[in-house]
LUMMARVO-799676 format. One record per residue (C-alpha): residue in three letters; x, y, z. Coordinates in pm, 1 decimal. Layout:
<pts>
(ALA (X Y Z)) ...
</pts>
This chain:
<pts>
(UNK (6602.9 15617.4 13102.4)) (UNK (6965.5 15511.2 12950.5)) (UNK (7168.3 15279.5 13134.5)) (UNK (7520.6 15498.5 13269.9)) (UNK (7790.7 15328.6 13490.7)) (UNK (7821.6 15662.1 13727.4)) (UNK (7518.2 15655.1 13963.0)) (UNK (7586.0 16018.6 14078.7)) (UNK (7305.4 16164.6 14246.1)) (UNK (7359.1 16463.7 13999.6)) (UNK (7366.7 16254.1 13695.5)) (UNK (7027.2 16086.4 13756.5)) (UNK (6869.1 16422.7 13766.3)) (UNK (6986.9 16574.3 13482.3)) (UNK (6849.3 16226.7 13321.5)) (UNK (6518.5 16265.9 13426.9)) (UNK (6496.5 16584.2 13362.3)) (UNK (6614.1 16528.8 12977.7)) (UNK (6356.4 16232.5 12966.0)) (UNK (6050.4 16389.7 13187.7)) (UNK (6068.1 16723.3 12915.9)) (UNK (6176.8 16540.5 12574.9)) (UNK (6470.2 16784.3 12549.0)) (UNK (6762.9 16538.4 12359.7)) (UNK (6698.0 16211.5 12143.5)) (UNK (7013.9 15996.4 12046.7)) (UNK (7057.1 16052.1 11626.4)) (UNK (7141.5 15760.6 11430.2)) (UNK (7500.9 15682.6 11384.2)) (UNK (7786.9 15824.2 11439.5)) (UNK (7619.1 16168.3 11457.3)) (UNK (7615.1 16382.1 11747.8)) (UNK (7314.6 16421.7 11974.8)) (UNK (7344.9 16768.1 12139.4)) (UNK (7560.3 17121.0 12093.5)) (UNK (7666.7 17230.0 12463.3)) (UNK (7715.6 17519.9 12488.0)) (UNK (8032.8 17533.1 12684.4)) (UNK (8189.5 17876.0 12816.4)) (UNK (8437.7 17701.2 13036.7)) (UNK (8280.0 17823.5 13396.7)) (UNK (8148.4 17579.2 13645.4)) (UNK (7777.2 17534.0 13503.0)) (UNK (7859.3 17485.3 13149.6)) (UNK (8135.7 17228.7 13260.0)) (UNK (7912.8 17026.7 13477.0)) (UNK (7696.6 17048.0 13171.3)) (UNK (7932.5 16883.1 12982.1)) (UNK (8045.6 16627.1 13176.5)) (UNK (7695.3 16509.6 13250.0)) (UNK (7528.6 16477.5 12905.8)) (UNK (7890.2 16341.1 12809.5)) (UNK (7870.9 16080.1 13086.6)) (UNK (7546.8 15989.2 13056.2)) (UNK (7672.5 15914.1 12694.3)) (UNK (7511.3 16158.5 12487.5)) (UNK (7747.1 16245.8 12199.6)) (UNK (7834.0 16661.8 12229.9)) (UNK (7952.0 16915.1 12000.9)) (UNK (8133.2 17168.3 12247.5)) (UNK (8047.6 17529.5 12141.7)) (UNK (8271.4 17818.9 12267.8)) (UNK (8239.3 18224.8 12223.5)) (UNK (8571.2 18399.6 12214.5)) (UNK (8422.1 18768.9 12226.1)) (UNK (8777.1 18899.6 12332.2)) (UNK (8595.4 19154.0 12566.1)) (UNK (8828.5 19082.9 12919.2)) (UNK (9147.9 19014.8 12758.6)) (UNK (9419.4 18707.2 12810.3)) (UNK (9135.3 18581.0 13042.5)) (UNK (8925.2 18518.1 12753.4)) (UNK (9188.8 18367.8 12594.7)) (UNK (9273.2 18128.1 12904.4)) (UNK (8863.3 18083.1 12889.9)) (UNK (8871.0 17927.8 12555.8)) (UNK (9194.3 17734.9 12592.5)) (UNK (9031.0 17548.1 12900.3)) (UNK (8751.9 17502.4 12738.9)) (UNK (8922.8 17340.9 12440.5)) (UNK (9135.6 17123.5 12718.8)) (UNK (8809.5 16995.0 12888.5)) (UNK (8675.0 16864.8 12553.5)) (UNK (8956.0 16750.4 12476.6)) (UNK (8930.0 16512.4 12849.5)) (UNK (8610.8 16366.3 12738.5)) (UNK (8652.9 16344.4 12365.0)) (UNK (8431.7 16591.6 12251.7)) (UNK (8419.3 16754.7 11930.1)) (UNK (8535.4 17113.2 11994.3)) (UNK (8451.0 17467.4 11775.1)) (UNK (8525.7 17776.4 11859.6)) (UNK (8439.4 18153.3 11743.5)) (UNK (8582.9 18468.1 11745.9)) (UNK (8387.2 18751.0 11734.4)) (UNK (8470.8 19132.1 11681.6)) (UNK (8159.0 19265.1 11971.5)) (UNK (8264.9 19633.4 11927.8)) (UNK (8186.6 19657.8 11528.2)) (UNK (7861.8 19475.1 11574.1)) (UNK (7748.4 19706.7 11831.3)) (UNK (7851.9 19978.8 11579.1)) (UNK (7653.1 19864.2 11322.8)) (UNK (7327.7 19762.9 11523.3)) (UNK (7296.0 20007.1 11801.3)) (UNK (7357.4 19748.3 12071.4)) (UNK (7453.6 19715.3 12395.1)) (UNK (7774.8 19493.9 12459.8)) (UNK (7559.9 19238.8 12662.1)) (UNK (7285.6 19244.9 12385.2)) (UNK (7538.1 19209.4 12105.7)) (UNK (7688.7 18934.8 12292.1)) (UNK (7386.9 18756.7 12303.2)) (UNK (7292.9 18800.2 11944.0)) (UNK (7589.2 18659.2 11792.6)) (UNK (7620.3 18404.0 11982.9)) (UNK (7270.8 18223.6 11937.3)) (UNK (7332.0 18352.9 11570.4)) (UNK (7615.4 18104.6 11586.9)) (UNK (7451.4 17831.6 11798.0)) (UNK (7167.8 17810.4 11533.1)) (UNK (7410.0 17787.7 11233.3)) (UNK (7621.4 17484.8 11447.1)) (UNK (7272.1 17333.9 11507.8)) (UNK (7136.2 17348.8 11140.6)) (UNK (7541.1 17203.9 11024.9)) (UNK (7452.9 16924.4 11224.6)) (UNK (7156.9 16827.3 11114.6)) (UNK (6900.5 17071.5 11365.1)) (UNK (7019.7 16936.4 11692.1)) (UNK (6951.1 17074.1 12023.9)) (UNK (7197.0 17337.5 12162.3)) (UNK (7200.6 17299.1 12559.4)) (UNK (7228.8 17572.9 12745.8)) (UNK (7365.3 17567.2 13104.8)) (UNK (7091.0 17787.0 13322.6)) (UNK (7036.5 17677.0 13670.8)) (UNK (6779.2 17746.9 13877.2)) (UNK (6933.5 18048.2 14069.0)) (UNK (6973.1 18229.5 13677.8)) (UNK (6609.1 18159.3 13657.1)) (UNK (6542.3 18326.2 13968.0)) (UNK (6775.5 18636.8 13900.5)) (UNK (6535.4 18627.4 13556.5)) (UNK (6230.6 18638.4 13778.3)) (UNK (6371.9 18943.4 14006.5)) (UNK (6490.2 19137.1 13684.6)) (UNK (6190.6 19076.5 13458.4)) (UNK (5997.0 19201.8 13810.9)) (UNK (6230.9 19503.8 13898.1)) (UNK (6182.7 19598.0 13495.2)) (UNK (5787.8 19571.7 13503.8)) (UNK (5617.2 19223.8 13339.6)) (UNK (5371.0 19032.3 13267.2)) (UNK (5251.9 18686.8 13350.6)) (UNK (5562.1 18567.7 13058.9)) (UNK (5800.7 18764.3 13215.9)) (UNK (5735.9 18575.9 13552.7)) (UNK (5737.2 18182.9 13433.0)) (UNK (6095.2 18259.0 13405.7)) (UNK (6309.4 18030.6 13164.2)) (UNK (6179.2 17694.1 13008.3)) (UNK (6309.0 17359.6 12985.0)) (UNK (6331.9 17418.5 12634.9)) (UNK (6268.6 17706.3 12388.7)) (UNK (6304.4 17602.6 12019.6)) (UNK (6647.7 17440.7 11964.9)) (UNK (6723.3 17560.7 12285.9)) (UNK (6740.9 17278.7 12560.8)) (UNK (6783.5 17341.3 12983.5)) (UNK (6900.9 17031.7 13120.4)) (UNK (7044.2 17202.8 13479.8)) (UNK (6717.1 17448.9 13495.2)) (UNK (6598.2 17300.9 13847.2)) (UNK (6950.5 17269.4 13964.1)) (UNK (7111.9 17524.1 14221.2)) (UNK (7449.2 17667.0 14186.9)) (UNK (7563.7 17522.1 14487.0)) (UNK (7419.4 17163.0 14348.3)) (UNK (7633.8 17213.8 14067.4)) (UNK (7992.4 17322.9 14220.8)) (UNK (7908.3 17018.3 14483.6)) (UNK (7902.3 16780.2 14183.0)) (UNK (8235.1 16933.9 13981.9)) (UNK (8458.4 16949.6 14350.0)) (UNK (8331.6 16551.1 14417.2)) (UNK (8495.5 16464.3 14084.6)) (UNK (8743.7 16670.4 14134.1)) (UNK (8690.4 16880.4 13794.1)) (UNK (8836.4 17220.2 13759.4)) (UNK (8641.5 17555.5 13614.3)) (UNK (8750.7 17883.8 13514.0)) (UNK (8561.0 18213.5 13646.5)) (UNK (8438.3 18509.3 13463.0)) (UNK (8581.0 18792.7 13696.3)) (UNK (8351.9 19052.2 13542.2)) (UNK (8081.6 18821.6 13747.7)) (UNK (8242.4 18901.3 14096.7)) (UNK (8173.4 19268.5 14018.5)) (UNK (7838.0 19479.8 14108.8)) (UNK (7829.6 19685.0 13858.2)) (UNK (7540.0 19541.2 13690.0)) (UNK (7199.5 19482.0 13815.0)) (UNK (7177.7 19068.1 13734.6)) (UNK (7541.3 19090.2 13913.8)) (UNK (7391.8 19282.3 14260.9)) (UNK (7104.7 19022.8 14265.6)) (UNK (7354.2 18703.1 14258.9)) (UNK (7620.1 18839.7 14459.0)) (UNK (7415.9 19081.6 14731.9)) (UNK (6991.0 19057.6 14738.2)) (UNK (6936.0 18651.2 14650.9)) (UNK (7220.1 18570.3 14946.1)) (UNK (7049.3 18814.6 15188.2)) (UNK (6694.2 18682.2 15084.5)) (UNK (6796.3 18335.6 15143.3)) (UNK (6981.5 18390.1 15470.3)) (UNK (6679.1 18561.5 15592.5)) (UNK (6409.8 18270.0 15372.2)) (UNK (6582.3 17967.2 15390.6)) (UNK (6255.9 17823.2 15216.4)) (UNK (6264.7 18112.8 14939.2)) (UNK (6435.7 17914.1 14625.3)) (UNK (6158.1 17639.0 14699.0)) (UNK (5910.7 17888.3 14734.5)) (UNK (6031.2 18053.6 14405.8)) (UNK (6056.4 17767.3 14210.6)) (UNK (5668.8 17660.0 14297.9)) (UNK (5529.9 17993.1 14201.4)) (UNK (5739.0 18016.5 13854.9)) (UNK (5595.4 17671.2 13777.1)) (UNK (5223.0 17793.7 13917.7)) (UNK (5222.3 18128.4 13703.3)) (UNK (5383.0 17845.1 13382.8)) (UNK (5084.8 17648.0 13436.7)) (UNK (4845.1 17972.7 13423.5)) (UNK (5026.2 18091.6 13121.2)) (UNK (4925.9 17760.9 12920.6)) (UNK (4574.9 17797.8 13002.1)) (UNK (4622.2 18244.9 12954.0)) (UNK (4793.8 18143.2 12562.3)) (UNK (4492.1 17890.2 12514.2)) (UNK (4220.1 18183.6 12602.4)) (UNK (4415.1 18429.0 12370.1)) (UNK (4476.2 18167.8 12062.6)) (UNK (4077.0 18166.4 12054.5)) (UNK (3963.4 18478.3 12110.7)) (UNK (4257.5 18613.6 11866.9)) (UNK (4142.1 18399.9 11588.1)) (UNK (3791.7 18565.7 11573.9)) (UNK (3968.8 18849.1 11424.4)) (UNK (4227.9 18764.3 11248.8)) (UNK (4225.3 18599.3 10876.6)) (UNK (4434.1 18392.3 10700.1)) (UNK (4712.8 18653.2 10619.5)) (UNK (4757.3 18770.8 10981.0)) (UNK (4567.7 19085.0 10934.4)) (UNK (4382.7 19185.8 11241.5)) (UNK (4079.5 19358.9 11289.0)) (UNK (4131.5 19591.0 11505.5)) (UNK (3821.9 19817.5 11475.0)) (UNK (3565.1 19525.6 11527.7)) (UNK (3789.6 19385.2 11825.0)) (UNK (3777.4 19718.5 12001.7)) (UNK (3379.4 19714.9 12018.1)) (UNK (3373.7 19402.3 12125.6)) (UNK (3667.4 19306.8 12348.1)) (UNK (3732.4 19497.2 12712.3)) (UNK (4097.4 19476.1 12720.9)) (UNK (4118.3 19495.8 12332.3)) (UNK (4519.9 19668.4 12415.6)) (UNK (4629.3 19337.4 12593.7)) (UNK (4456.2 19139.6 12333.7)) (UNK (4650.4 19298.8 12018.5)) (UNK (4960.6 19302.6 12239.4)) (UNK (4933.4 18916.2 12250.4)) (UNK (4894.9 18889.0 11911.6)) (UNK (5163.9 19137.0 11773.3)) (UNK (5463.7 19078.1 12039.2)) (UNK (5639.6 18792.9 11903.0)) (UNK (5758.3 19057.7 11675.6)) (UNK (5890.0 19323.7 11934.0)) (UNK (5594.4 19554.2 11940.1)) (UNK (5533.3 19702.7 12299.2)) (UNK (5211.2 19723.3 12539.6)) (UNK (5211.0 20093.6 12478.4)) (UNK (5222.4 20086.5 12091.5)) (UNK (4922.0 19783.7 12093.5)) (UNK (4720.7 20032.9 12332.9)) (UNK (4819.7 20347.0 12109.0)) (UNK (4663.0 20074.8 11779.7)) (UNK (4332.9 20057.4 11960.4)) (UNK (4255.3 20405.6 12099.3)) (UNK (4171.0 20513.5 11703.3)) (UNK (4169.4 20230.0 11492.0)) (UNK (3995.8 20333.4 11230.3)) (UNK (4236.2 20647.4 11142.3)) (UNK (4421.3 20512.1 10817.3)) (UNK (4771.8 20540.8 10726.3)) (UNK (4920.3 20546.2 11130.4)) (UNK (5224.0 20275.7 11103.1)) (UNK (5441.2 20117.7 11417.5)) (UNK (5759.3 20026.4 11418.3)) (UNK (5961.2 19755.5 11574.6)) (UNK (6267.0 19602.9 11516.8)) (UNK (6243.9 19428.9 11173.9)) (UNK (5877.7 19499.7 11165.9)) (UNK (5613.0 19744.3 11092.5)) (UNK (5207.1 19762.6 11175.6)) (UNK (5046.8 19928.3 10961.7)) (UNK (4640.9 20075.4 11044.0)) (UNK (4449.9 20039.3 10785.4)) (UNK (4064.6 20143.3 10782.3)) (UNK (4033.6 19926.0 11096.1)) (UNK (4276.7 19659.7 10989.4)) (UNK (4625.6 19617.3 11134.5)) (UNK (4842.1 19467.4 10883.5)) (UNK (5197.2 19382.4 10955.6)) (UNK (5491.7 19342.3 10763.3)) (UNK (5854.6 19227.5 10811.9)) (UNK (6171.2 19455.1 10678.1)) (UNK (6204.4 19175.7 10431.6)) (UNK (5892.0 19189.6 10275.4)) (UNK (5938.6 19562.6 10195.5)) (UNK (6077.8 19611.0 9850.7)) (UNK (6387.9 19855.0 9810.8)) (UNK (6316.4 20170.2 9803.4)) (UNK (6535.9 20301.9 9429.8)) (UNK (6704.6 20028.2 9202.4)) (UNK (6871.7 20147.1 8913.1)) (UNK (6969.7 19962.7 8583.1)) (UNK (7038.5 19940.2 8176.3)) (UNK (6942.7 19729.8 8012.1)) (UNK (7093.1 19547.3 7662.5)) (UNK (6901.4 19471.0 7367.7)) (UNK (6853.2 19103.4 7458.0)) (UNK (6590.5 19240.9 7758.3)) (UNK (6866.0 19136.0 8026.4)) (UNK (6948.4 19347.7 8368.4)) (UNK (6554.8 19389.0 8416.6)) (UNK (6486.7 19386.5 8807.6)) (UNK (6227.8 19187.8 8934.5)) (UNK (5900.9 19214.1 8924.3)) (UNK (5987.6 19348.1 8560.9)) (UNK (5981.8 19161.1 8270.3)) (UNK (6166.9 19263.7 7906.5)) (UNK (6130.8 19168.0 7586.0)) (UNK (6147.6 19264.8 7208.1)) (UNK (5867.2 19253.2 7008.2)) (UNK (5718.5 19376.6 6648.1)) (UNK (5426.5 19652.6 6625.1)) (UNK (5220.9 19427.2 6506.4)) (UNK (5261.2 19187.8 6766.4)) (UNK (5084.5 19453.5 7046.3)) (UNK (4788.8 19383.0 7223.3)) (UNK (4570.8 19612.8 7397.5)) (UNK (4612.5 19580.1 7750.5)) (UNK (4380.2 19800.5 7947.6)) (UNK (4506.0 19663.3 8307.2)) (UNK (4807.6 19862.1 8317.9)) (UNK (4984.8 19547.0 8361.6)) (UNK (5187.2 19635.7 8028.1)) (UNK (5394.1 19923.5 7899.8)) (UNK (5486.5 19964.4 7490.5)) (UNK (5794.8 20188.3 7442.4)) (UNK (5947.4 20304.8 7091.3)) (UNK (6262.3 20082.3 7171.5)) (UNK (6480.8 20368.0 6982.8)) (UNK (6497.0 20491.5 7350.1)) (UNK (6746.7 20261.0 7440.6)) (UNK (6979.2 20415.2 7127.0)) (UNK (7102.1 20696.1 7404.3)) (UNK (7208.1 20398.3 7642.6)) (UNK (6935.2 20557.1 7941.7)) (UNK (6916.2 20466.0 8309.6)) (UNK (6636.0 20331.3 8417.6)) (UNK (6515.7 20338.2 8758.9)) (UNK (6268.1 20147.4 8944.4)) (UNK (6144.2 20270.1 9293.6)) (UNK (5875.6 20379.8 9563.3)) (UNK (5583.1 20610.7 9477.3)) (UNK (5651.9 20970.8 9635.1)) (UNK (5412.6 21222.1 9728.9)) (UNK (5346.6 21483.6 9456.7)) (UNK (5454.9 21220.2 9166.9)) (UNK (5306.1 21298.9 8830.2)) (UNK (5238.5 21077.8 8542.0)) (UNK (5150.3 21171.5 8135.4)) (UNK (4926.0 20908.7 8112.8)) (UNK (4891.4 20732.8 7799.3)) (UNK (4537.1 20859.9 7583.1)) (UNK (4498.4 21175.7 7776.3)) (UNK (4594.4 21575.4 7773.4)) (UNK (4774.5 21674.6 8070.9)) (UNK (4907.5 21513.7 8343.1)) (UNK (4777.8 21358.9 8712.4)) (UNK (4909.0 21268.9 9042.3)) (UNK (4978.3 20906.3 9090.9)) (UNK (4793.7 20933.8 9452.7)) (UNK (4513.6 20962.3 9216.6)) (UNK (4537.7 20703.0 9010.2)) (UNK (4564.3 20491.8 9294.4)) (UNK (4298.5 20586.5 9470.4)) (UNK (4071.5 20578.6 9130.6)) (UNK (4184.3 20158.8 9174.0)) (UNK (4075.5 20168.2 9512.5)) (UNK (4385.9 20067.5 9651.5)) (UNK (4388.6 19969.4 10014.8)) (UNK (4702.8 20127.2 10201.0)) (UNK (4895.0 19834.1 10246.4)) (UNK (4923.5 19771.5 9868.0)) (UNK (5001.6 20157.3 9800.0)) (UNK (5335.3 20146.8 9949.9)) (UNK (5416.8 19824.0 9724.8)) (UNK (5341.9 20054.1 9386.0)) (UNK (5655.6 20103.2 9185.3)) (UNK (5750.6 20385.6 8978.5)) (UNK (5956.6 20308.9 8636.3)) (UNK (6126.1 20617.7 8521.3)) (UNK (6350.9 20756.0 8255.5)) (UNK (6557.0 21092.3 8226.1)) (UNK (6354.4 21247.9 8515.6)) (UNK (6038.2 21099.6 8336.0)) (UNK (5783.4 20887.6 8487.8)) (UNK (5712.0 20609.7 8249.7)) (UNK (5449.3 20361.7 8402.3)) (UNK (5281.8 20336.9 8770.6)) (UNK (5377.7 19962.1 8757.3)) (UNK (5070.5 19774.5 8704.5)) (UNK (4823.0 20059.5 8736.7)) (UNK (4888.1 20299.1 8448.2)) (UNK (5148.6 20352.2 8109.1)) (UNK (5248.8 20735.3 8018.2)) (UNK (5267.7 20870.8 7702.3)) (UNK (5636.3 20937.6 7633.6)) (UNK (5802.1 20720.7 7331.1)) (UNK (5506.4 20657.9 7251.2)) (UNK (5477.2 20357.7 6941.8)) (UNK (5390.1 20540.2 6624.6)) (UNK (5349.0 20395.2 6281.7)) (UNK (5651.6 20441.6 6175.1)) (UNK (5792.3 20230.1 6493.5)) (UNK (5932.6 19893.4 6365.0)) (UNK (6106.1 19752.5 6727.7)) (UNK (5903.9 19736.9 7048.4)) (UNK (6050.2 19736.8 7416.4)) (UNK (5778.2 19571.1 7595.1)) (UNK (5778.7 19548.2 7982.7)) (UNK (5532.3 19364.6 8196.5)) (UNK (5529.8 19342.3 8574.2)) (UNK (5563.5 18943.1 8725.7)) 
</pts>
């Protein structure tokens, strides 16, 4: 435990709980040791002044979302005053809430909350990956608890907050409210208030200001109470995770794919199984039971926000927005092969420099094409696209070809189309169409191949 001058009751607590759950280590230099997140009220202040007197070196964070006027104004100015008292570094951000809500489909609270542990994570990386600390008491934890129950949860929802998630650190998360304003009015520090927090309006709001003070009147043991039973159901969690980690890696390989169909004839609660496995990325209870009541009916996807399950012949197969490729990219392209898209590949080449490549993962063009400076364009396969394929009368539907390769339904909706003019030219890596076609009397060859 370090060694502090101010034996404050409040202090040593804060210490032990820092040391008992590993949440801040001292960096090496001059560097600083934690990001606090500091909002200027009377929790993230205390906050402050403890890690700072217990001579942790802070980084003072503060959100200017300009939602309540000149009192979010007066919020950051304090807030830049109290780190100034205990020379802290100080940053500050402004952020325009309305136009992010606008262009996610948020609520004000959830955009809030985005941006700013958007920003905390950037301050945290700047500095080298510190911990940001986060000023949650124990009575937010229990207004968690009540919400998550009022909502409907499970056993996560009711272990309430954690000492630390990620870069995220807790230092005041078995401390009461009232523990906290007693420690700022014995040193005589000042606070601001959020007066939006005095108001009902909202359901966490009713909780602090109406139920919690009525059950605790009525329970004078309830926050103890509480506190045990969030720690109990923590504790059962561990050894729930444990259970699911094992019986979830009998069915899932190396790429995350899930077997859904062999889990279902084998696993009672198969539903709360895949949920387990697939929630991290924002898929619901519902959709995991909806995955298991047919799993093996193909081509049935699930959406989520920045993700998308995919049923395939019994396997669930996930993928992330990111991994999807776009959808139609467009381009010329200069006789030096440049302005090719990835996964395409360009080059020049003579006639007599072909080789026969029956994988489809090359296509030969009569480079003359380029003389009428064309627009290429690379995108998904549609339903009812047709290919001239190369060697044969006639044309076919791509769905065919691809199913004549056996492709599973995940890799389908990676297959590329390359046309020209209106004119499909190649089912990237599967099959090459006959238009400018390389004759004899071709000299120059535009040769594409697929990365």
């Amino acid at each position: 435990m370090r060694i502090f001058v101010d034996m404050d009751e409040f202090f040593l607590k804060v210490e032990r709980n820092i040391a008992s759950e590993s949440l801040i280590e001292s960096s090496a230099g001059d560097a600083p040791d934690v990001i606090v997140a500091l909002s200027g009220g009377a929790d993230s202040v205390a906050l402050l002044v403890a890690l700072n007197g217990l001579g942790y070196r802070c980084v003072a964070a503060h959100c200017n979302f300009h939602l309540r006027g000149e009192e979010s104004d007066r919020d950051m100015d304090y807030a830049q005053s109290i780190s100034r008292v205990y020379a802290v570094n100080f940053r500050c951000v402004h952020f325009d809430v309305e136009n992010y809500k606008k262009n996610h489909g948020v609520s004000t609270e959830m955009a809030c909350r985005e941006l700013r542990y958007a920003w905390f994570r950037e301050l945290s990386a700047e500095y080298g990956c510190i911990p940001v600390a986060v000023a949650h008491h124990r009575d937010d934890n229990e207004e968690t608890l009540f919400l998550n129950l009022l909502r409907g949860t499970g056993i996560t929802g009711l272990c309430g907050m954690r000492f630390r998630n990620d870069i995220f650190v807790r230092p005041l998360l078995n401390l009461g409210r009232r523990e906290i304003e007693a420690f700022l009015e014995r040193r005589g520090i000042s606070f601001v208030t959020d007066s939006t927090n005095l108001e009902n309006d909202v359901k966490r709001n009713r909780l602090r200001n109406v139920i919690l003070p009525s059950l605790r009147e009525q329970f004078p043991d309830a926050d103890t109470g509480i506190a045990r039973t969030m720690a109990d159901l923590s504790r059962n969690r561990s050894l729930y995770m444990e259970a699911v980690a094992a019986m979830g890696a009998r069915y899932m390989d190396d790429q995350g794919r899930i077997d859904v169909a062999s889990m279902v004839g084998e696993v009672r609660n198969s539903a709360m199984l895949v949920y387990e496995l697939i929630r991290d990325r924002g898929f619901s209870f519902l959709q995991a039971a909806d995955i298991v009541r047919f799993p093996q009916v193909s081509g049935r996807r699930f959406y989520s926000r920045g993700y998308q399950a995919l049923l395939d012949r019994g396997t669930l197969i996930i993928s992330s927005d990111e991994e999807m490729p776009d959808e139609i990219v467009t381009f010329k392209m200069g006789r030096s092969g440049d302005g090719v898209p990835e996964p395409l590949c360009a080059k020049f080449i003579n006639r007599g420099d072909m080789r026969p490549d029956r994988s489809g993962n090359t296509l030969y063009l009569d480079a003359s094409l380029l003389d009428d400076d064309p627009v290429f364009t690379l995108r998904g396969w549609r339903s009812g696209d047709r290919i001239q394929p190369f060697g044969m009368k006639g044309s076919r539907l791509v769905s065919d070809i691809m199913s004549d390769a056996k492709l599973s339904l995940d890799d389908k909706k990676r297959v590329r189309i390359l046309e020209v003019n209106g004119k499909v030219l190649w089912v990237v890596g599967l099959r090459a169409s006959r238009h400018y076609p390389v004759t004899e009397k071709v000299e120059s060859v535009l040769c594409f191949t697929c990365g």
